[in-house]
Structures are given as structure tokens and as C-alpha cells.
PDB file of the backbone (N, CA, C, O) and the ligand in Angstrom, with CONECT records:
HET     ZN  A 101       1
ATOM      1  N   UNK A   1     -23.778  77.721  15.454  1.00  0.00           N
ATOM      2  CA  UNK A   1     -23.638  76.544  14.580  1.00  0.00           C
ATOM      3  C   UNK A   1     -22.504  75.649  15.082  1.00  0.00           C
ATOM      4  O   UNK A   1     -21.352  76.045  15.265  1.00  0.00           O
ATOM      5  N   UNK A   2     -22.989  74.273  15.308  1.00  0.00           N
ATOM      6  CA  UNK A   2     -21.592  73.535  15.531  1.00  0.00           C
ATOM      7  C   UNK A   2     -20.871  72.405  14.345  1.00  0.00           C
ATOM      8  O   UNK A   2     -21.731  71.979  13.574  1.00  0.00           O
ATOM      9  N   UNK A   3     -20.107  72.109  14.200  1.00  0.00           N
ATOM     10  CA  UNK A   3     -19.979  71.478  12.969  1.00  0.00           C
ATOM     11  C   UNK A   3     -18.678  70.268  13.862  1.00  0.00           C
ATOM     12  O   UNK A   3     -18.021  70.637  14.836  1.00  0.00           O
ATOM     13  N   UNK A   4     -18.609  69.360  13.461  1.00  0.00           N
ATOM     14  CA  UNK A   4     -17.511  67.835  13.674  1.00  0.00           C
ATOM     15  C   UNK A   4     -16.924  67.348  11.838  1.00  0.00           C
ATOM     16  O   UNK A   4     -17.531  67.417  10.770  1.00  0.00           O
ATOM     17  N   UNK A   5     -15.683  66.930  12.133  1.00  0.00           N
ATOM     18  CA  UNK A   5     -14.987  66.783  11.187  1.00  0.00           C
ATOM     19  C   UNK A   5     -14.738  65.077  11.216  1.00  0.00           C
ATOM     20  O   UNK A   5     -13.907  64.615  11.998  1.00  0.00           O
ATOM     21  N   UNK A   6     -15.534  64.175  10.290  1.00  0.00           N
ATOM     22  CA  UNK A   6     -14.951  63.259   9.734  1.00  0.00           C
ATOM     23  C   UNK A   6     -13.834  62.776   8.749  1.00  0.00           C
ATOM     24  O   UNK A   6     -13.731  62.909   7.530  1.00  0.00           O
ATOM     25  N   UNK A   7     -12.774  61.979   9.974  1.00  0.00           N
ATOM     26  CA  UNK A   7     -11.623  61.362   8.970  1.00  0.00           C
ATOM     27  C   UNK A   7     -11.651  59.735   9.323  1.00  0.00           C
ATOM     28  O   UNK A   7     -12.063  59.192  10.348  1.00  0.00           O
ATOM     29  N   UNK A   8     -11.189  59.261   8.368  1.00  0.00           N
ATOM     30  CA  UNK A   8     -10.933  58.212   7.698  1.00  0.00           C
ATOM     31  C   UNK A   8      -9.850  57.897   7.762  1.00  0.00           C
ATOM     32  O   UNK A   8      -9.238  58.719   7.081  1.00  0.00           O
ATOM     33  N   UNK A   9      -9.214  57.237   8.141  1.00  0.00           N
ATOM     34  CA  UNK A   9      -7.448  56.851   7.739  1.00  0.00           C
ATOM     35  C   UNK A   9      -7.568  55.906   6.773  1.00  0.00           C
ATOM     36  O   UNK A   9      -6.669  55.847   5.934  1.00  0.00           O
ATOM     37  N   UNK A  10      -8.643  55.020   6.696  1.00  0.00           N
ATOM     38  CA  UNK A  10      -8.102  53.770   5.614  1.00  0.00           C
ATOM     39  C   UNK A  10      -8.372  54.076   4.483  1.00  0.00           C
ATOM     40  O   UNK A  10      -7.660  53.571   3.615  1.00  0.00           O
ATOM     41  N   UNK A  11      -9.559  55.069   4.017  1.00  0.00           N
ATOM     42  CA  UNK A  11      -9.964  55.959   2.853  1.00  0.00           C
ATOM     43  C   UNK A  11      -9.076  56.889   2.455  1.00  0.00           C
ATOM     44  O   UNK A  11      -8.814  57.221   1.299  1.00  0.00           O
ATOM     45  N   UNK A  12      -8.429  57.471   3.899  1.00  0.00           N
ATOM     46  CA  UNK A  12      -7.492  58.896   3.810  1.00  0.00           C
ATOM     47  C   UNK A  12      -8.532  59.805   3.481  1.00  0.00           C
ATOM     48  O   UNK A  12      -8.377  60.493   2.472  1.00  0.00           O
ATOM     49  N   UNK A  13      -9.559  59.927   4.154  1.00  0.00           N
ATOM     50  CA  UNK A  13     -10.599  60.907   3.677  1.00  0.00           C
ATOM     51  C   UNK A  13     -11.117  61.383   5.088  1.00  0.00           C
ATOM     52  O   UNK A  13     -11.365  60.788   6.136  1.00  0.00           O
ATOM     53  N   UNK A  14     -11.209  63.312   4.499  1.00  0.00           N
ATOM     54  CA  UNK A  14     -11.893  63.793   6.031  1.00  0.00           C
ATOM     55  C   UNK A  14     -12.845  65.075   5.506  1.00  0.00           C
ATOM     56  O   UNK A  14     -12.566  65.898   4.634  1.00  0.00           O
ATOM     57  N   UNK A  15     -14.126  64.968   6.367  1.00  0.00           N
ATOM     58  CA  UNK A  15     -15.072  65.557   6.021  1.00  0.00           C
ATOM     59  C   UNK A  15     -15.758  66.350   6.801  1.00  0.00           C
ATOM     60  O   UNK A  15     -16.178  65.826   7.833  1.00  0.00           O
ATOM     61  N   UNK A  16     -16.082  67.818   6.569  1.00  0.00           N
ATOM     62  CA  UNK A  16     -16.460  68.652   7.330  1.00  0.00           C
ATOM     63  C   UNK A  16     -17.709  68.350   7.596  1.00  0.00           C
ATOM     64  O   UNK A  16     -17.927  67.462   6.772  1.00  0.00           O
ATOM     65  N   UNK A  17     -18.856  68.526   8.313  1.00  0.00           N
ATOM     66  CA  UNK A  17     -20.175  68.110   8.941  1.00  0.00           C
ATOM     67  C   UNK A  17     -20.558  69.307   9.771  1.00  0.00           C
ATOM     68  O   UNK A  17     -19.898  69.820  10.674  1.00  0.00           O
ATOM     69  N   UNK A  18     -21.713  69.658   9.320  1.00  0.00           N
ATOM     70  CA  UNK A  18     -22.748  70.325  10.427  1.00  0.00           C
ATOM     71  C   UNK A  18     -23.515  69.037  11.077  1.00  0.00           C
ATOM     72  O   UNK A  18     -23.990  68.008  10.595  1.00  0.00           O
ATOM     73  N   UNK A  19     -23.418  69.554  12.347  1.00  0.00           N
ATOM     74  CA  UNK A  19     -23.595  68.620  13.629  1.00  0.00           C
ATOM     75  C   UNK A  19     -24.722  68.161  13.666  1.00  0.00           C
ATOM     76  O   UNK A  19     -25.015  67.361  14.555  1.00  0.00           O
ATOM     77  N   UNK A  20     -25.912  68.663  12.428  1.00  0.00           N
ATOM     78  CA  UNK A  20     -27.132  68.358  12.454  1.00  0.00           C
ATOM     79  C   UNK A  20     -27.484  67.452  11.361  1.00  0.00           C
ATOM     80  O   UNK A  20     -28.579  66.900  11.255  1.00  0.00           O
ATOM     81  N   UNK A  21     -26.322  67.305  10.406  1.00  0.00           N
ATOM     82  CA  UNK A  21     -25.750  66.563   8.977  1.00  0.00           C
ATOM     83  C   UNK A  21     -26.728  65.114   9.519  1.00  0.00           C
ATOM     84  O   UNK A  21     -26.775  64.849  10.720  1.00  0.00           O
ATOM     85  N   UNK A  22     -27.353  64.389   8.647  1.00  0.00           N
ATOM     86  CA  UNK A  22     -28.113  63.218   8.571  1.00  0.00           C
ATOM     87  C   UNK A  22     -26.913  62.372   8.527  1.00  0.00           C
ATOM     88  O   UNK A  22     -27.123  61.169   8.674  1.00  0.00           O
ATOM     89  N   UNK A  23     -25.488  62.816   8.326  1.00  0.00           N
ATOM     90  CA  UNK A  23     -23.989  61.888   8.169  1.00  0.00           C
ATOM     91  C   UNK A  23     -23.983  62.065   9.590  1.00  0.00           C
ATOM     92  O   UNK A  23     -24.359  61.241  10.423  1.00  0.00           O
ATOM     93  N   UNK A  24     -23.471  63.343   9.819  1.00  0.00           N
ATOM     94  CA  UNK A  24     -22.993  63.293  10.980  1.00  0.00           C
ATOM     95  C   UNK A  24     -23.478  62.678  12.206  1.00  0.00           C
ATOM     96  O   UNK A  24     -22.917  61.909  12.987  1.00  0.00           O
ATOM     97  N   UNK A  25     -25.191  63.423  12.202  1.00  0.00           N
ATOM     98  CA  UNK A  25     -25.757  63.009  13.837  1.00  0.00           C
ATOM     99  C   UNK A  25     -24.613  63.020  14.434  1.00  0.00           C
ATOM    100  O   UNK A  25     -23.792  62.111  14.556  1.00  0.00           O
ATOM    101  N   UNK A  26     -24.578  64.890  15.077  1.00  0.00           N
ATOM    102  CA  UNK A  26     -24.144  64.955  16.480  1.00  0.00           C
ATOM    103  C   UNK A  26     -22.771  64.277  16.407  1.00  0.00           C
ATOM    104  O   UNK A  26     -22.254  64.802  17.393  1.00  0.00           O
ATOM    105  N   UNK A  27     -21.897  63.521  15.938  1.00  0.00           N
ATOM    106  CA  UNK A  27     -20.723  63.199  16.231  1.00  0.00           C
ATOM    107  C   UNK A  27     -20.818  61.358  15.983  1.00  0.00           C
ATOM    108  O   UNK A  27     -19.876  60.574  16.100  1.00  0.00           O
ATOM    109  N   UNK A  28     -21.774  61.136  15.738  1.00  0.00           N
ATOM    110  CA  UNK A  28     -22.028  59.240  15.807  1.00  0.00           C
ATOM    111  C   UNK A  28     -22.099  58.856  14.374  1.00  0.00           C
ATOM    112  O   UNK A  28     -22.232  57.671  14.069  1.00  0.00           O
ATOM    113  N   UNK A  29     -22.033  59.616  13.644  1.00  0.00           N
ATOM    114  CA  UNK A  29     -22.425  58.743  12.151  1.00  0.00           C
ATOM    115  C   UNK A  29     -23.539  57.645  12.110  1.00  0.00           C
ATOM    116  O   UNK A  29     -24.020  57.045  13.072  1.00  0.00           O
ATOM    117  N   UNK A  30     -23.803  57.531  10.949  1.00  0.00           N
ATOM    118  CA  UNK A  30     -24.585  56.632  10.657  1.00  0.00           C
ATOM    119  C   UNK A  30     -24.418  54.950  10.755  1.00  0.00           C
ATOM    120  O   UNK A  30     -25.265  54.170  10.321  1.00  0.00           O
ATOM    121  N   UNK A  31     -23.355  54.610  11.310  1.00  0.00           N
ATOM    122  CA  UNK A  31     -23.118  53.242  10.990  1.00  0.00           C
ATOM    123  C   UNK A  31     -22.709  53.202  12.374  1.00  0.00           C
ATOM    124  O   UNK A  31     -22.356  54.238  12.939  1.00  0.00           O
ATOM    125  N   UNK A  32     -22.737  51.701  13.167  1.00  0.00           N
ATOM    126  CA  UNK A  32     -21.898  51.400  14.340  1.00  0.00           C
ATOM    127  C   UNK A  32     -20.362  51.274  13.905  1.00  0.00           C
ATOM    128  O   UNK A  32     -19.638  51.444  14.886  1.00  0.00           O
ATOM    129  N   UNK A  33     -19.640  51.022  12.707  1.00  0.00           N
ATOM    130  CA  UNK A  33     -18.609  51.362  12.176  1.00  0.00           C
ATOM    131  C   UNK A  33     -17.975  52.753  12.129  1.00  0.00           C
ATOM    132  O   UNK A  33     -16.746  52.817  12.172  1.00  0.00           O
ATOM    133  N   UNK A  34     -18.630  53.762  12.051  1.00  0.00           N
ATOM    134  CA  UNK A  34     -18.217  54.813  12.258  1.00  0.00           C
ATOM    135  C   UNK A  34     -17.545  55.234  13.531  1.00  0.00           C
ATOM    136  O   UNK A  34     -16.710  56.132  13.417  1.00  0.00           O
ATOM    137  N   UNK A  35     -17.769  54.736  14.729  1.00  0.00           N
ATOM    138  CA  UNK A  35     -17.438  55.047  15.417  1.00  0.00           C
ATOM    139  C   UNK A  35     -16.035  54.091  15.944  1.00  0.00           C
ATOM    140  O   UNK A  35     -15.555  54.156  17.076  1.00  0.00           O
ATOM    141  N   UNK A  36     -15.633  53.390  15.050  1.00  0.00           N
ATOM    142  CA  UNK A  36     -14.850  52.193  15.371  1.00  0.00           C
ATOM    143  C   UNK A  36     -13.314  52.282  14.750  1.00  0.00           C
ATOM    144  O   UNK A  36     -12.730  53.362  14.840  1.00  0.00           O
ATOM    145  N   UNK A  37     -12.769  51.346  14.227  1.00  0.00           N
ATOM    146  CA  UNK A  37     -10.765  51.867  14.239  1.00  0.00           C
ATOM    147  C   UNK A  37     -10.701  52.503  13.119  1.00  0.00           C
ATOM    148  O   UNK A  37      -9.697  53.197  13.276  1.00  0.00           O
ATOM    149  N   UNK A  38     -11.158  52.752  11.966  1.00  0.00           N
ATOM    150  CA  UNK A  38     -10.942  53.235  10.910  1.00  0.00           C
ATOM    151  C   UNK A  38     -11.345  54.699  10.861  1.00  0.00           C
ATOM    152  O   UNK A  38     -10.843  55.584  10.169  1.00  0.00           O
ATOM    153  N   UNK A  39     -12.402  54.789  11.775  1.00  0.00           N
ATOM    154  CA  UNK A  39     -12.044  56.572  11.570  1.00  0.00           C
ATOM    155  C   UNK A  39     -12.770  57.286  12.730  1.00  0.00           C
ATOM    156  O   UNK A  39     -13.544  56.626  13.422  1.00  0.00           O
ATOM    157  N   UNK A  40     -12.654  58.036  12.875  1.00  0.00           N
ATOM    158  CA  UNK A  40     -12.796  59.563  14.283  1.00  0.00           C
ATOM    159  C   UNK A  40     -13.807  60.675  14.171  1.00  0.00           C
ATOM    160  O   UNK A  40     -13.606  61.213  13.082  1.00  0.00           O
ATOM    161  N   UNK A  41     -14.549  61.113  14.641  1.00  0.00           N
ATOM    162  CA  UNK A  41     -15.126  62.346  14.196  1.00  0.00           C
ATOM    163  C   UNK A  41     -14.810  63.305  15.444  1.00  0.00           C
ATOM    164  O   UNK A  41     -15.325  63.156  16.552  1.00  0.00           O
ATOM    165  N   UNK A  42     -13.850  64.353  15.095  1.00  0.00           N
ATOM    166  CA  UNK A  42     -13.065  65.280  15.767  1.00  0.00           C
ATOM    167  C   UNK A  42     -14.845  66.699  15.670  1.00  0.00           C
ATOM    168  O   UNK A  42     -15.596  67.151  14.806  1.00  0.00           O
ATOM    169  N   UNK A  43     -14.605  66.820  17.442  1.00  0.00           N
ATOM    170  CA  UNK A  43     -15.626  67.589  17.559  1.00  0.00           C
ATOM    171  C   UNK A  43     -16.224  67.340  19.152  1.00  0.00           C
ATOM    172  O   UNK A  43     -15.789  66.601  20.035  1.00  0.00           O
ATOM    173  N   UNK A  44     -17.397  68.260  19.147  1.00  0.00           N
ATOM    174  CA  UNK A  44     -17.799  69.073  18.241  1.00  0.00           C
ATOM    175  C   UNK A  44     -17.110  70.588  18.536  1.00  0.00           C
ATOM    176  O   UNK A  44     -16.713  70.952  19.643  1.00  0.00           O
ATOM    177  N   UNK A  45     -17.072  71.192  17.601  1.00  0.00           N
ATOM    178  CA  UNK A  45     -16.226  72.513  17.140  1.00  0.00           C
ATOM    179  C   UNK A  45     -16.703  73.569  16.933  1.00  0.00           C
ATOM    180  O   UNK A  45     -16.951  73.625  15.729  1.00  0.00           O
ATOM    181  N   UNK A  46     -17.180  75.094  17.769  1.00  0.00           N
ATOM    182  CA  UNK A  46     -18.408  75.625  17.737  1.00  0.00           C
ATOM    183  C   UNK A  46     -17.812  77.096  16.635  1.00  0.00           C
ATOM    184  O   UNK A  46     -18.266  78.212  16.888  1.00  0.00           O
ATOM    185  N   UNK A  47     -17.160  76.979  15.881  1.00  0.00           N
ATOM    186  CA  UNK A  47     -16.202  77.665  14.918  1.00  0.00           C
ATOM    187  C   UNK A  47     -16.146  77.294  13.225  1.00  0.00           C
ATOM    188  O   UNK A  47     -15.243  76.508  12.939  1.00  0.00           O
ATOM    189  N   UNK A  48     -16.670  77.581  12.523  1.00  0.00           N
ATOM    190  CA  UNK A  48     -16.906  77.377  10.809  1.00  0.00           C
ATOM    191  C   UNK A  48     -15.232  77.359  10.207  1.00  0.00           C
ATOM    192  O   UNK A  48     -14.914  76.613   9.281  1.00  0.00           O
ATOM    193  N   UNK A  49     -14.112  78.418  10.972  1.00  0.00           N
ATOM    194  CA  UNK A  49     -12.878  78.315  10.371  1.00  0.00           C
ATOM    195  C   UNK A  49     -12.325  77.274  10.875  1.00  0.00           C
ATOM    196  O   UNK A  49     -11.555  76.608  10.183  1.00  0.00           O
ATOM    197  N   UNK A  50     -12.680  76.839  12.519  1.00  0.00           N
ATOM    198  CA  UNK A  50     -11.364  76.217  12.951  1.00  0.00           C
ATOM    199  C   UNK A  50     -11.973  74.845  12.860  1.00  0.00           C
ATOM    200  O   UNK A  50     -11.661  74.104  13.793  1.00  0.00           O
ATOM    201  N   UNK A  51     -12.769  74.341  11.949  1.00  0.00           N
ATOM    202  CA  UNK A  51     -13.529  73.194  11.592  1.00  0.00           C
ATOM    203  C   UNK A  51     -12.701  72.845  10.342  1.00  0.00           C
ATOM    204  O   UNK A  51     -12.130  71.814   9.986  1.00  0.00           O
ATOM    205  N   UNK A  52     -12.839  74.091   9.792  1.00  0.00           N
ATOM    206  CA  UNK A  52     -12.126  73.778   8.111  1.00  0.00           C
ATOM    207  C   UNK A  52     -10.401  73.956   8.282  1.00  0.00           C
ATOM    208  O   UNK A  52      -9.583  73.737   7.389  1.00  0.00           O
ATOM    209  N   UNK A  53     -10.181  74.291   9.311  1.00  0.00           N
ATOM    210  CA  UNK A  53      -8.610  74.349   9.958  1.00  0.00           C
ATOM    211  C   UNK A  53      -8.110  73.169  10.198  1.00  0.00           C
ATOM    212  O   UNK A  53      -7.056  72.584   9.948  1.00  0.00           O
ATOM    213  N   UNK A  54      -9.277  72.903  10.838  1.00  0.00           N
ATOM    214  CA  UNK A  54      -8.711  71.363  11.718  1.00  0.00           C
ATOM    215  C   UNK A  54      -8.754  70.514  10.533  1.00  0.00           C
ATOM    216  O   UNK A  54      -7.971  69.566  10.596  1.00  0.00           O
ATOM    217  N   UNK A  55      -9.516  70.601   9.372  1.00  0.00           N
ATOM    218  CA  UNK A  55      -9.531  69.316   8.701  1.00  0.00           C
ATOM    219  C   UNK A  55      -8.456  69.285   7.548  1.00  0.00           C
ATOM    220  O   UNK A  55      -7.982  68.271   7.036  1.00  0.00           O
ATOM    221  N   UNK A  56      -8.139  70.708   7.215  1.00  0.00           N
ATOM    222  CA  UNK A  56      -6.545  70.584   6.652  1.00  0.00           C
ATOM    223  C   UNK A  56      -5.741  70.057   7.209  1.00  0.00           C
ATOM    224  O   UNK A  56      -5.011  69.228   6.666  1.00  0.00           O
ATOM    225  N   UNK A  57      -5.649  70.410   8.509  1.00  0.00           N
ATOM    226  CA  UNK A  57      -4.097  69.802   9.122  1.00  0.00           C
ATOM    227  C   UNK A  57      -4.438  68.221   9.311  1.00  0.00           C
ATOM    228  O   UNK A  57      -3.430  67.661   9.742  1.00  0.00           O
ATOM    229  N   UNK A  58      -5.465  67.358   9.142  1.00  0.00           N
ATOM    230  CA  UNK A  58      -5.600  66.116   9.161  1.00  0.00           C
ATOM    231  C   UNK A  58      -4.677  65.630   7.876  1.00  0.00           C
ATOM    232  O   UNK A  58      -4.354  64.455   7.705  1.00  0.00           O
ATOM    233  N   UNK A  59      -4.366  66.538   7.144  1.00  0.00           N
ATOM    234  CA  UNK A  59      -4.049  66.327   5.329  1.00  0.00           C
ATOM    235  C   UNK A  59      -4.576  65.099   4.825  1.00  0.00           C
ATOM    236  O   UNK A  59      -3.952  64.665   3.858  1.00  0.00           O
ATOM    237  N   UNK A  60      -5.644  64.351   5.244  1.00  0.00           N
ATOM    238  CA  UNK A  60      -5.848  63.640   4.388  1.00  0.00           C
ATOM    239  C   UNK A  60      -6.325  63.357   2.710  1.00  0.00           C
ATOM    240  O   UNK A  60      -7.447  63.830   2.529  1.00  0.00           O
ATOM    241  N   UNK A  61      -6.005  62.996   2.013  1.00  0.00           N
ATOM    242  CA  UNK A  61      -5.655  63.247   0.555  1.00  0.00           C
ATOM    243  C   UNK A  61      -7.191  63.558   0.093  1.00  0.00           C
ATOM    244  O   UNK A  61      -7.362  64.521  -0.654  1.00  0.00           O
ATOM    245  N   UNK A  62      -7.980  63.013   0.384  1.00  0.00           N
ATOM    246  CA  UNK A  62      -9.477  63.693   0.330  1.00  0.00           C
ATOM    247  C   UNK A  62     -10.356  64.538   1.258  1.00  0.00           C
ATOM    248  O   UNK A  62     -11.299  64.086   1.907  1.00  0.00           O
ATOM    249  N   UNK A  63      -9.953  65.795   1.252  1.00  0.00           N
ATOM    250  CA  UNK A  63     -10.468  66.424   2.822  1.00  0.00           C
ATOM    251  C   UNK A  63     -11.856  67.420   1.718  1.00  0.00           C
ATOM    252  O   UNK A  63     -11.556  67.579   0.535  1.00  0.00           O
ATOM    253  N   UNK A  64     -12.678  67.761   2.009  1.00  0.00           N
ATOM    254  CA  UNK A  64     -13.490  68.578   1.320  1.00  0.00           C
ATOM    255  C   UNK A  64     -14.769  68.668   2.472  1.00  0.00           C
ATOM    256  O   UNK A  64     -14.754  68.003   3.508  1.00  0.00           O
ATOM    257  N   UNK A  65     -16.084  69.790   2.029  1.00  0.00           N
ATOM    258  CA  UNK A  65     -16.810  70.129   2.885  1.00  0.00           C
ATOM    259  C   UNK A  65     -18.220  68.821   2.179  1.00  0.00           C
ATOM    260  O   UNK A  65     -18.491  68.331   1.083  1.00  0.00           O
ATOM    261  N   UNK A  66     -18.810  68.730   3.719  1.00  0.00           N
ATOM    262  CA  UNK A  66     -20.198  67.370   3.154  1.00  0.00           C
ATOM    263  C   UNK A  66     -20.448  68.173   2.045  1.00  0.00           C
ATOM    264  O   UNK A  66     -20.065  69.331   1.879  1.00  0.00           O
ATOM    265  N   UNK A  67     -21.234  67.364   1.167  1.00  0.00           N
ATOM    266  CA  UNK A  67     -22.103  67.979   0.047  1.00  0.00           C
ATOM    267  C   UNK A  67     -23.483  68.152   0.609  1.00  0.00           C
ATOM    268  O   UNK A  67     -24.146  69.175   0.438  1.00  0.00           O
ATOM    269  N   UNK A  68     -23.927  66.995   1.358  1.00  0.00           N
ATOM    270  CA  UNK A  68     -25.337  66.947   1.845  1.00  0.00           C
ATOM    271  C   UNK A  68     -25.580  68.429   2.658  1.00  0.00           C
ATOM    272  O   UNK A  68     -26.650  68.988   2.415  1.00  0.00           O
ATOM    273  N   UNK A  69     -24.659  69.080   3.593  1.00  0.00           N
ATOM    274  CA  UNK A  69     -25.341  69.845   4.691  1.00  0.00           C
ATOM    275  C   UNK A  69     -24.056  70.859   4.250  1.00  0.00           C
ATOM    276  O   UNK A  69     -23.752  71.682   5.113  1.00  0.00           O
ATOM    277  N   UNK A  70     -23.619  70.873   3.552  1.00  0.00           N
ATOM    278  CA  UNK A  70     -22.747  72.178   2.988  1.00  0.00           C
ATOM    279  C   UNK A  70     -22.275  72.864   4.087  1.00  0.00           C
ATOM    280  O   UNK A  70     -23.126  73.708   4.367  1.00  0.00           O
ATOM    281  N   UNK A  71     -21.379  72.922   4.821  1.00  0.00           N
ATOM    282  CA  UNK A  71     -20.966  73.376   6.175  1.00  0.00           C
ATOM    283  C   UNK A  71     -20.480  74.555   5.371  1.00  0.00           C
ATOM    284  O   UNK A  71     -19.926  75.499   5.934  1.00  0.00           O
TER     285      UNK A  71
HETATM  286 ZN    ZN A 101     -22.839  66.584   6.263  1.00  0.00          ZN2+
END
């Protein structure tokens, strides 16, 4: 299983993703914005802990797992 971690700086929001997530796609998100100054998708990460590791130490004030693909 691989999973990528979406953060946000201008939201302050970061989100765990399975790599197969209809959000995620693979690391590109859904928007040509996604991939642009406001936020990163750290990955891909072939590890379930060090996914949810990595997205603590982002501390962003909203960090939680997708709802859609439940990593
Ligand atoms: Zn997802």
C-alpha cells in the first residue's frame, strides 16, 4: 500500500491519502492548484506509520486521515 500526505499552509491543513484516493491520484490532486504554492503532497510513502508520522510533524492545526479512502 502506498499512501502521500497532503498539506496546505494557507488552510494549515494536512491530509493523509491512499495513493489510489480519487483526492489524491498518485500524488497530483485533483486541481492544477494542487500542485502549486499553497500546498505539497509529501510522497509517495510505502509505510501506513511513517505516513501518519510524517503528517504530525507537519503540525498543521488540521492534520487528520482522508475520510474518502480512510488510509
Ligand atoms: Zn483520500
Amino acid at each position: 500500500m502506498t499512501y502521500f500526505v497532503y498539506e496546505n499552509w494557507t488552510r494549515d491543513r494536512a491530509r493523509i491519502h491512499r495513493a489510489q484516493c480519487s483526492h489524491c491520484n498518485n500524488g497530483q490532486g485533483t486541481q492544477p492548484s494542487d500542485s502549486g504554492r499553497n500546498c505539497k503532497w509529501h510522497g509517495p510513502i510505502e509505510d501506513r506509520d511513517v505516513a501518519f508520522l510524517l503528517a504530525a510533524k507537519l503540525r498543521r492545526e488540521d492534520t487528520k486521515a482522508c475520510g474518502t479512502c480512510s488510509p
